[in-house]
DSSP file (Angstrom, degrees, kcal/mol; ACC not computed):
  #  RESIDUE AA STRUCTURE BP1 BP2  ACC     N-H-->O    O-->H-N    N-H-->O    O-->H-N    TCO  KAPPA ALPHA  PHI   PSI    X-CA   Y-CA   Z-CA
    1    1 A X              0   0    0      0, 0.0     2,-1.1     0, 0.0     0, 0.0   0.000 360.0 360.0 360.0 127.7   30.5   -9.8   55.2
    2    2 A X        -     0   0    0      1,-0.0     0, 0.0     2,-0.0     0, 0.0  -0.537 360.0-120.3-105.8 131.0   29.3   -7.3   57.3
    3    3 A X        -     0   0    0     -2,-1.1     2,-0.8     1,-0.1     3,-0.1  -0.064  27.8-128.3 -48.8 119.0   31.9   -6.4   60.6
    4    4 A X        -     0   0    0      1,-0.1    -1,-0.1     0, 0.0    -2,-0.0  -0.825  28.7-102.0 -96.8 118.6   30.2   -7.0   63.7
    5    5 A X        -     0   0    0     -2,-0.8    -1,-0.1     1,-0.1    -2,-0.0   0.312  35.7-115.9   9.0  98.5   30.3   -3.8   66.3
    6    6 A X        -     0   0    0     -3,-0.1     2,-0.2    95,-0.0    -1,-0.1  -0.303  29.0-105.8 -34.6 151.1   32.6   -4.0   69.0
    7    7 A X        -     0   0    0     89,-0.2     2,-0.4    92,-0.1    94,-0.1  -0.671  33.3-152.2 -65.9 147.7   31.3   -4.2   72.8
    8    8 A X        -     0   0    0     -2,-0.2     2,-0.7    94,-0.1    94,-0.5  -0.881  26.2-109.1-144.5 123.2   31.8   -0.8   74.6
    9    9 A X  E     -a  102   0A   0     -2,-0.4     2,-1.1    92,-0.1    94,-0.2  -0.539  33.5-144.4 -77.3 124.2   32.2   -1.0   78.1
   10   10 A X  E     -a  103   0A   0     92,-4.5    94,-3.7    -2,-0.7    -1,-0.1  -0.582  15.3-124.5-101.3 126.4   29.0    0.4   79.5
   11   11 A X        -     0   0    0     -2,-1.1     3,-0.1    92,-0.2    95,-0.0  -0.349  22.0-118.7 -73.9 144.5   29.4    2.5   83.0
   12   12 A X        -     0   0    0      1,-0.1     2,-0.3     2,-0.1    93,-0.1   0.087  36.5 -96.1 -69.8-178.9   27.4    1.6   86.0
   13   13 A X  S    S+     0   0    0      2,-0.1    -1,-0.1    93,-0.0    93,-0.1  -0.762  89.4  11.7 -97.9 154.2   24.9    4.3   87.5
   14   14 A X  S    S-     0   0    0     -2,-0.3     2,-0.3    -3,-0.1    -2,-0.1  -0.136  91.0 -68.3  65.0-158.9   26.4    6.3   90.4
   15   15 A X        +     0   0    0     91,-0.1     2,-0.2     2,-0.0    -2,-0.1  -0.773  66.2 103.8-116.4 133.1   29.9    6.7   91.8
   16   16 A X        -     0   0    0     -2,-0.3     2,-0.2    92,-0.0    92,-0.1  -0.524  47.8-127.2 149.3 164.2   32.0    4.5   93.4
   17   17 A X        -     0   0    0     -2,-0.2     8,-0.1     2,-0.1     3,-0.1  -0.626  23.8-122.1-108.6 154.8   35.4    2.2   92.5
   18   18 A X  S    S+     0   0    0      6,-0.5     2,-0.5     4,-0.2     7,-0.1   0.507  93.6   9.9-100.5  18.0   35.9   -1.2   93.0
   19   19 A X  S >  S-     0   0    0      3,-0.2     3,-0.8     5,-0.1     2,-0.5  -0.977 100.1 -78.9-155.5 165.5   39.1   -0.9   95.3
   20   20 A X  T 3  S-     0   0    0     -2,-0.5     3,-0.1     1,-0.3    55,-0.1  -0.814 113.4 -19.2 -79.4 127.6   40.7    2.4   96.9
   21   21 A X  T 3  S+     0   0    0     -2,-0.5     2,-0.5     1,-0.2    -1,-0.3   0.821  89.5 157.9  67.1  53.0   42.4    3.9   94.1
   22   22 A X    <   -     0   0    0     -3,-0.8    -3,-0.2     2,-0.1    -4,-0.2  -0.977  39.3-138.7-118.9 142.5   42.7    0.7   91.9
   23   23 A X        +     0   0    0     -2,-0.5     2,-0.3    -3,-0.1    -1,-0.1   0.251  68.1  79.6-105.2  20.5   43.1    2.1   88.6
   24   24 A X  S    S-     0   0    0      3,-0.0     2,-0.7     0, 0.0    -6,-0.5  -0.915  79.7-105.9-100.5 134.3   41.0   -0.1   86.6
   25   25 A X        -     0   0    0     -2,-0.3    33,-1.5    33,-0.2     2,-0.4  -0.600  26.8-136.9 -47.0 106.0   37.0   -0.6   85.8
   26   26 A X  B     +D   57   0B   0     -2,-0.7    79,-4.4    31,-0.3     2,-0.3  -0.641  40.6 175.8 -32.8 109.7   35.5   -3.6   87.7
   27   27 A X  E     -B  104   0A   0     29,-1.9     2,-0.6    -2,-0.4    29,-0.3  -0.765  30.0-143.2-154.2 136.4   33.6   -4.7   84.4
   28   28 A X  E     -B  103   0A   0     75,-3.6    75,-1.0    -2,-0.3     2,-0.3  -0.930  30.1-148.3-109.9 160.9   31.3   -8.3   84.2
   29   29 A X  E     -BC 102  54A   0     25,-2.1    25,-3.7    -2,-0.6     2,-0.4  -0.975  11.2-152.4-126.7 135.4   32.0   -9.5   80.5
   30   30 A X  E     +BC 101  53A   0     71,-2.5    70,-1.8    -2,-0.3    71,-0.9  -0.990  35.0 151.3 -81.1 112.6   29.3  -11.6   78.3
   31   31 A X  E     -BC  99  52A   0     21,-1.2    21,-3.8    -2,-0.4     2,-0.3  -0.869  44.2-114.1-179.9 162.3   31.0  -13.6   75.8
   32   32 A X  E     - C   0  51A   0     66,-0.8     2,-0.6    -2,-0.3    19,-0.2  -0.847  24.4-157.6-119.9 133.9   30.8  -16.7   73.8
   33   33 A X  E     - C   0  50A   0     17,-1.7    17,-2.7    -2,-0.3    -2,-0.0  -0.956  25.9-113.0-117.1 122.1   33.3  -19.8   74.3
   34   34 A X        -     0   0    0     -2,-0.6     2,-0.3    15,-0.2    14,-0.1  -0.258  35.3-161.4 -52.9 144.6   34.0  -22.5   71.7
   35   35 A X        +     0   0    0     12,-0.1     2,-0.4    14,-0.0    -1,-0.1  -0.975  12.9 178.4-127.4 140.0   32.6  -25.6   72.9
   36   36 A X        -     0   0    0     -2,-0.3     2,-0.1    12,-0.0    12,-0.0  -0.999  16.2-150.3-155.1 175.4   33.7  -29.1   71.5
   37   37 A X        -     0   0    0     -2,-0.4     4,-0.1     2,-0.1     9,-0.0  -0.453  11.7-158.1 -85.6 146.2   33.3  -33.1   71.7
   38   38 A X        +     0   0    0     -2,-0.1     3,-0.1     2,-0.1    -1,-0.0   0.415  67.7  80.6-127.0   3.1   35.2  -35.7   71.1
   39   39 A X  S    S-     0   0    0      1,-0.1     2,-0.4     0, 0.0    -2,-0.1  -0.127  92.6 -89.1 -77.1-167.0   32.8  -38.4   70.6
   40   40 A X        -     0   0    0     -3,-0.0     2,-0.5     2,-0.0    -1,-0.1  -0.643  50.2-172.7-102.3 162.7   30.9  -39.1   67.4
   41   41 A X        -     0   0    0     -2,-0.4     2,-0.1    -3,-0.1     4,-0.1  -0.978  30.2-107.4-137.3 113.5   27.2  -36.9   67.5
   42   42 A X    >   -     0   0    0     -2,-0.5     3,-2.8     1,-0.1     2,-1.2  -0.596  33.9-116.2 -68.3 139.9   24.4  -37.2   65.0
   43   43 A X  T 3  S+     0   0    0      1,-0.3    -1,-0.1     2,-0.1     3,-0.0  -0.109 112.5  64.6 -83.0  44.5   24.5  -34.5   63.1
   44   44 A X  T 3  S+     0   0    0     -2,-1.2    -1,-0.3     0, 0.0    -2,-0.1   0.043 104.3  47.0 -92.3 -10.8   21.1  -33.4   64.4
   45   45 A X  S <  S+     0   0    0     -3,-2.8     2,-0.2    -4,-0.1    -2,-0.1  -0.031  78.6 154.9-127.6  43.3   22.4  -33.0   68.0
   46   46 A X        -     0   0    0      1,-0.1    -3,-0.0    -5,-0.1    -4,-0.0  -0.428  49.1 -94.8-105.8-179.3   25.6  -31.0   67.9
   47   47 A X        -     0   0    0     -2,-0.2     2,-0.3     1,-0.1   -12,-0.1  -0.076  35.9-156.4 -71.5 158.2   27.1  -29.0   70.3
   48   48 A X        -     0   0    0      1,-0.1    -1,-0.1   -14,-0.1   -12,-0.0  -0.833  35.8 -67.7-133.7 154.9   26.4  -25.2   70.3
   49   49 A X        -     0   0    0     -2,-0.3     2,-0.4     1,-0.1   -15,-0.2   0.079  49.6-109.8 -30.7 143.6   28.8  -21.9   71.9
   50   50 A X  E     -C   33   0A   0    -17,-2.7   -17,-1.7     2,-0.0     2,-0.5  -0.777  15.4-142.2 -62.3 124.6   29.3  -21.4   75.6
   51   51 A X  E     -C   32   0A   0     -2,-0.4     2,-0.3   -19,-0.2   -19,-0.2  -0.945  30.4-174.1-102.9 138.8   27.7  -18.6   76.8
   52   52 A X  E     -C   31   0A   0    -21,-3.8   -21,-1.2    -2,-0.5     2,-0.4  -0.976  16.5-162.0-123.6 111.4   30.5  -17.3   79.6
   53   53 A X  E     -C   30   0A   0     -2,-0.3     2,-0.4   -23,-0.2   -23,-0.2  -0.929  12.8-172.5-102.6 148.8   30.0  -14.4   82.1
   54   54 A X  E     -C   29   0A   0    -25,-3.7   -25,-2.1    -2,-0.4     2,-0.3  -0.958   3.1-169.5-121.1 139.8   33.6  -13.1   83.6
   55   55 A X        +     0   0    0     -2,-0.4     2,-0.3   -27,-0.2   -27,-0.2  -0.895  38.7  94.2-118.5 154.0   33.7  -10.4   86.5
   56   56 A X  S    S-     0   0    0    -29,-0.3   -29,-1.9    -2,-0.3     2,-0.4  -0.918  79.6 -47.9 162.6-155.5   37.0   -8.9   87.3
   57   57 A X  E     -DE  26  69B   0     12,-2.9     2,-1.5    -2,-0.3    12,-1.2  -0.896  46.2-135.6-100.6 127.6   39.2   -6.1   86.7
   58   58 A X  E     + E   0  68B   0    -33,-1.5    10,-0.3    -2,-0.4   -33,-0.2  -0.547  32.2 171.4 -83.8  79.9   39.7   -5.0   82.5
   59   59 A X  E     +     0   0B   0     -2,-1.5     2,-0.2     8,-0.7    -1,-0.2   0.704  56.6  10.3 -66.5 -19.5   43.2   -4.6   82.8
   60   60 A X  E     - E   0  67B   0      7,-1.4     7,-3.1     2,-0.0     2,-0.2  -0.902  58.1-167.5-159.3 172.0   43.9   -4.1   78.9
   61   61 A X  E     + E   0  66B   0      5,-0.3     2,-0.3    -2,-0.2     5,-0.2  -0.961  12.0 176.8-167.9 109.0   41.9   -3.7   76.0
   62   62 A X  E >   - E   0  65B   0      3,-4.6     3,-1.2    -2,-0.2    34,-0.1  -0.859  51.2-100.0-141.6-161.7   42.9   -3.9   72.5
   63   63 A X  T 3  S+     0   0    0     -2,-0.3    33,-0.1     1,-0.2     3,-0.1   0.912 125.6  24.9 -72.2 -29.1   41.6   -3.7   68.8
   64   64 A X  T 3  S+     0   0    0      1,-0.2    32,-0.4    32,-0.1    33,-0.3   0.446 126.0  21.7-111.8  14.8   41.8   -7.9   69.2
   65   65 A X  E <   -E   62   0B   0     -3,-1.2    -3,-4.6    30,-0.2    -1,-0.2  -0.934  50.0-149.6-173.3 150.5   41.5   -8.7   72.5
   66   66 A X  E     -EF  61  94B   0     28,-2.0    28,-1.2    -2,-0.3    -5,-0.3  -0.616  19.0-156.4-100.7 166.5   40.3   -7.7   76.2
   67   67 A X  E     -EF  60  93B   0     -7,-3.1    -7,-1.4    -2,-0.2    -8,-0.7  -0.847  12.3-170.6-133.9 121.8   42.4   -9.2   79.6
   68   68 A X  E     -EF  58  92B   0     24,-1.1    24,-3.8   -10,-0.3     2,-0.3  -0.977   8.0-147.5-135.4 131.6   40.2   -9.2   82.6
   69   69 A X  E     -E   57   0B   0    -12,-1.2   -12,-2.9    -2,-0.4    21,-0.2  -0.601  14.9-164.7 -32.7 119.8   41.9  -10.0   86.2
   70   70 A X  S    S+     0   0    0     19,-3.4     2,-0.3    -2,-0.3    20,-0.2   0.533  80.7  41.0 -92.7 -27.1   40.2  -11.8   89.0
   71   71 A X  E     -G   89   0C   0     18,-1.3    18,-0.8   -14,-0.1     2,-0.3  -0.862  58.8-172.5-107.1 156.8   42.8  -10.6   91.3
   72   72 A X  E     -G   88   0C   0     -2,-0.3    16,-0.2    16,-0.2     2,-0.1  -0.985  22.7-134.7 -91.0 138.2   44.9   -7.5   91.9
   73   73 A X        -     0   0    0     14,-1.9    16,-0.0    -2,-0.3    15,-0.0  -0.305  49.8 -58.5-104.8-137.1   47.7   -7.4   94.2
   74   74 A X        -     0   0    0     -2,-0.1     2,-0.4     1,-0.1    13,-0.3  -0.145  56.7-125.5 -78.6 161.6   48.3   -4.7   96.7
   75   75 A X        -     0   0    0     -3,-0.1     2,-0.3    11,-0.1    11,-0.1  -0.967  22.2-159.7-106.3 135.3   48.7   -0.9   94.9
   76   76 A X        -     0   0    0     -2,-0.4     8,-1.7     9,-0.3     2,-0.4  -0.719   6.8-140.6 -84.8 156.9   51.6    0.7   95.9
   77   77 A X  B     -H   83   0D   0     -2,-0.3     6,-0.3     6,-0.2     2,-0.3  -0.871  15.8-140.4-108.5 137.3   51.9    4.5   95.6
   78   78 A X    >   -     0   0    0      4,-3.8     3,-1.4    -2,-0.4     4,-0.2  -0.914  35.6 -86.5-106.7 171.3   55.1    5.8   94.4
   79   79 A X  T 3  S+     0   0    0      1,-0.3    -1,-0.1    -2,-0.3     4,-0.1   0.490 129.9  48.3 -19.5 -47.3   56.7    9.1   95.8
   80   80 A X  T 3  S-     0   0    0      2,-0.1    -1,-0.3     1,-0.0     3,-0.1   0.775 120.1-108.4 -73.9 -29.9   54.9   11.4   93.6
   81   81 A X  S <  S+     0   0    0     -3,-1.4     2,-0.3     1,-0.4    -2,-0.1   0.352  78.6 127.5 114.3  -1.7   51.5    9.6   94.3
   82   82 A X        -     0   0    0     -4,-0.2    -4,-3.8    -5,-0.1    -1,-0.4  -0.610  69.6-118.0 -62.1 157.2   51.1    7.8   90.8
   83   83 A X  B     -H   77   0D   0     -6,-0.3    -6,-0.2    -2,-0.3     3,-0.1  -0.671  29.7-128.7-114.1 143.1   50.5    4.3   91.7
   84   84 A X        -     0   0    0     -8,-1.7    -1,-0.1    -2,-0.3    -8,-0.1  -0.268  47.8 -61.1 -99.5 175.7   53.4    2.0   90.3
   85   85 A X        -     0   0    0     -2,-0.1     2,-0.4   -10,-0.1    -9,-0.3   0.047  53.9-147.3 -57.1 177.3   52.6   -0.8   88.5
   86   86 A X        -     0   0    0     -3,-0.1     2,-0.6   -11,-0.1   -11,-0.1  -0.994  13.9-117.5-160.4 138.7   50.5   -3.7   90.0
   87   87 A X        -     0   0    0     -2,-0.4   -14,-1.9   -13,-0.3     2,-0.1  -0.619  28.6-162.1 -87.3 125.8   50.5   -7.6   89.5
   88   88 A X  E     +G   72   0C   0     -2,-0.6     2,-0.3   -16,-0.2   -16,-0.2  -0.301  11.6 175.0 -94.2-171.8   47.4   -9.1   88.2
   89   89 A X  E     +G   71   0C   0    -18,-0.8   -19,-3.4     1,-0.1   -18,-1.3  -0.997  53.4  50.1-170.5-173.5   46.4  -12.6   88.3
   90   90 A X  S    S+     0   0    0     -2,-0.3   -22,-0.1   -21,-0.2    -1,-0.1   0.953  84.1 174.0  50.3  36.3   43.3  -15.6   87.5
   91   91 A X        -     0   0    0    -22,-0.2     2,-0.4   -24,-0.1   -22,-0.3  -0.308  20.2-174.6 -79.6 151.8   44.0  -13.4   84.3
   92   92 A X  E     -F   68   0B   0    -24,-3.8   -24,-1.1     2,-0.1     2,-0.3  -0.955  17.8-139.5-139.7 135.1   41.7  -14.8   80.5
   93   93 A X  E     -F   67   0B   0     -2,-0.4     2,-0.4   -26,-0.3   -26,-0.2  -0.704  17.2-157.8 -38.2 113.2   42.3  -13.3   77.3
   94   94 A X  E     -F   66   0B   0    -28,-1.2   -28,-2.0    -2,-0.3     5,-0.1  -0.863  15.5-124.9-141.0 131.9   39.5  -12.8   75.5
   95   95 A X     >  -     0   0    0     -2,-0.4     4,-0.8   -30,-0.2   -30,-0.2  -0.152  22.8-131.2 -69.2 143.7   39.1  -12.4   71.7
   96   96 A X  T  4 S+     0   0    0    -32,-0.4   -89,-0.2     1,-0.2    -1,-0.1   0.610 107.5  55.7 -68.3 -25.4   37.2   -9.2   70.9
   97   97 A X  T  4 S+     0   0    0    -33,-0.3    -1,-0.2     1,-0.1   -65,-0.1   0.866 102.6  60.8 -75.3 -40.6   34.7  -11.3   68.3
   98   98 A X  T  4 S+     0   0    0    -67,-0.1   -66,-0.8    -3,-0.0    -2,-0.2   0.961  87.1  94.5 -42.5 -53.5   33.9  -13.6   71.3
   99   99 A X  E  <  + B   0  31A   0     -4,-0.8   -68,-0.3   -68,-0.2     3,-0.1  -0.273  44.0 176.7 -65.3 135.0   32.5  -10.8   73.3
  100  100 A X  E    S-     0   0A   0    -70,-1.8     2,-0.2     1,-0.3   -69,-0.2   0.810  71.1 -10.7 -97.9 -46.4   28.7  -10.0   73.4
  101  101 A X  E     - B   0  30A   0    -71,-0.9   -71,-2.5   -94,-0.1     2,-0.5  -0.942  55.2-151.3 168.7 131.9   28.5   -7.1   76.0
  102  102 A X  E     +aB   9  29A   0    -94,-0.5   -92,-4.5   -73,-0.2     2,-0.5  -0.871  19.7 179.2-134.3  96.8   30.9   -5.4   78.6
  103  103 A X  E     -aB  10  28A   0    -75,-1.0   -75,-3.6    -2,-0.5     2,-0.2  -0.836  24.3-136.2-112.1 137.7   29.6   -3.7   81.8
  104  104 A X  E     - B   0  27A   0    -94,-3.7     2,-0.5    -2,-0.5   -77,-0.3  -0.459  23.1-140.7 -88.3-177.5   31.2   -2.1   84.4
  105  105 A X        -     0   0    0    -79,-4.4     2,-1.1    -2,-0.2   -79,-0.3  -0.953   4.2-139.1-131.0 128.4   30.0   -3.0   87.7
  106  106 A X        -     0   0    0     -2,-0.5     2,-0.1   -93,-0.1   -89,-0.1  -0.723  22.9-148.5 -97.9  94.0   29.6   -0.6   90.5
  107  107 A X        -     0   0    0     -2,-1.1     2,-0.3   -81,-0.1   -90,-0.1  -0.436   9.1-160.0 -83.6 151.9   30.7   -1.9   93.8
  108  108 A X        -     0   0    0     -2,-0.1     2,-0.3   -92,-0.1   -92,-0.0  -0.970   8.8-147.6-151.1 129.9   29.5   -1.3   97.0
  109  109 A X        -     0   0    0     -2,-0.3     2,-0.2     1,-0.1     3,-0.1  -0.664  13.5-167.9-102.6 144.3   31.4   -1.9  100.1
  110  110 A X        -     0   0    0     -2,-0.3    -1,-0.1     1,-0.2     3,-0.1  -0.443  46.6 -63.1-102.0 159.3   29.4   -2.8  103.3
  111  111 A X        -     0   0    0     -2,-0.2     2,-0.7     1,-0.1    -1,-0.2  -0.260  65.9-105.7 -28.7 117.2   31.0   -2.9  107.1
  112  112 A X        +     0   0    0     -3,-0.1     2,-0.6     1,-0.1    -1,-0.1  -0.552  49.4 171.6 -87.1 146.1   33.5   -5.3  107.1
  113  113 A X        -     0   0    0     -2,-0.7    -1,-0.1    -3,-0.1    -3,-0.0  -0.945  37.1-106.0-155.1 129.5   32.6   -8.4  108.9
  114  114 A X        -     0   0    0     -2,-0.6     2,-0.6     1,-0.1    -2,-0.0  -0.162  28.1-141.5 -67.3 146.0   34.3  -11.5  109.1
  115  115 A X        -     0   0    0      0, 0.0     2,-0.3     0, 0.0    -1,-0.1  -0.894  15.0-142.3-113.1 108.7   32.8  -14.8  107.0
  116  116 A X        -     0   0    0     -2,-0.6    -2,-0.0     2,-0.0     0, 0.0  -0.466  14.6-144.7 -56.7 128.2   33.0  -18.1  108.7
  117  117 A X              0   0    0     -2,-0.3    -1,-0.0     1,-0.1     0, 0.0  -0.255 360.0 360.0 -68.2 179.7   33.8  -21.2  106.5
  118  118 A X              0   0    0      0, 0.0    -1,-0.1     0, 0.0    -2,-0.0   0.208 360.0 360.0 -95.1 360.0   32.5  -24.4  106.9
């Protein structure tokens, strides 16, 4: 069986972060999601993978699995100016065989200006 290549997170063009000083890549992920049924299907018609994109922050990375954040909360600095730990959230797990392709994403912040709802 031959081992299929990890995804490599691949770095935007240019410069920039996606928060002041947030110490994680902002990263879209491509990945595949088991999909299933629970009715009966002729076995001409059955159901095929999800294909899934995730944006967020890659907060860990290991030999079997990525964690990507939708949220971060606020960075605190401590006294010495390392930045203390930080509470994620909207967090998914996702197994490292799942994944297709891993980019980071270069954000770029405009004026801010407030967005009416309906």
């Amino acid at each position: 069986m031959t081992k299929k290549p990890q995804a490599k997170v691949q770095k935007a063009s240019g410069t920039g972060i996606a928060t002041d000083r947030q110490p994680w890549p902002y990263v879209e992920v491509q990945w595949h999601d088991a999909t299933s049924e629970s009715q009966w299907k002729s076995s001409d018609n059955l159901p095929n993978v999800s294909a899934i994109i995730t944006r967020g922050w890659l907060v860990r990375q290991t030999k079997r699995c990525i964690t990507v954040a939708g949220s971060v909360g606020a960075i605190d600095e401590k006294p010495d100016g390392e930045i203390a730990s930080l509470d994620v959230g909207e967090i998914i797990t996702i197994p490292r065989g799942c994944v297709i392709d891993i980019f980071e994403l270069k954000v770029v912040r405009t004026p801010k200006r407030r967005v009416t709802l309906n």
